[in-house]
N, C-alpha and C positions, 0 to 999 in steps of 0.2 A: 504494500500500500504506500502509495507518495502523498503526504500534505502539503500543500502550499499555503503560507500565512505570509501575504503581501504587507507592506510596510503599513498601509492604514487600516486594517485589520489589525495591527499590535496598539499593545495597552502597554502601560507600566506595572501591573498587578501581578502580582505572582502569589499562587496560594501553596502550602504545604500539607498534605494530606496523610492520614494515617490510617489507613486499613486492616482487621482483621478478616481473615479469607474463612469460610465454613471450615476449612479444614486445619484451622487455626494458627494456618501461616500470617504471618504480618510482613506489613505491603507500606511504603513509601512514597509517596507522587510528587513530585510538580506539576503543578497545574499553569498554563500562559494563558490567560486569560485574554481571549480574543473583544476587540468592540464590536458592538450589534448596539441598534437603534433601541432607544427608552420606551417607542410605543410596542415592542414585542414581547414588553414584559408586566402582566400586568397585575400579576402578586409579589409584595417585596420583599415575604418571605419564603419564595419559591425564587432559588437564586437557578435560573436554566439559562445564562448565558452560553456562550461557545466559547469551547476553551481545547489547547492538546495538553494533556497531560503524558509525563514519562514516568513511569512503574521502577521501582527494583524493591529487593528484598532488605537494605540497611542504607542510611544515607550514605556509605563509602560508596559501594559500590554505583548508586546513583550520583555523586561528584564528580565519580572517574568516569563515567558514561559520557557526563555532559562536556567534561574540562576536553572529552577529546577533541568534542567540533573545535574550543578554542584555540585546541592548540593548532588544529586545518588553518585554522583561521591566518595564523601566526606566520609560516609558509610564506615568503613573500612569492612564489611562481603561483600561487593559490588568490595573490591580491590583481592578479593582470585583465 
């Protein structure tokens, strides 16, 4: 699966999430919280914005996941 989250689609928010799974595994997220228009929302405590969120099993392993795009990032043949 590919997402695309063009530049005004992002937000500054970012939420931290913690899950217990049925099978009693516990789950980690970030959540990037995408903008969508105020009129498609129209209970304020029913939060169903658009958002992607990334999963792993402990925050390391979710750091190391994420620091890798930064380090693509970092690459100058990668900034051309």
């Amino acid at each position: 699966m590919k997402v695309n989250v063009y530049k005004e689609e992002q937000t500054e928010e970012v939420q931290v999430i913690r899950k217990t799974a049925g099978t009693g595994a516990e789950y980690i997220g970030i959540s990037f919280i995408l903008h969508s228009a105020t009129e498609l929302h129209y209970e304020t405590e029913d939060d169903d914005r658009s958002a992607v969120t990334f999963w792993g099993t402990n925050r390391e392993d979710l750091a190391r996941f994420l620091s890798r795009a930064v380090d693509e990032l970092e690459k100058p043949e990668r900034l051309k």
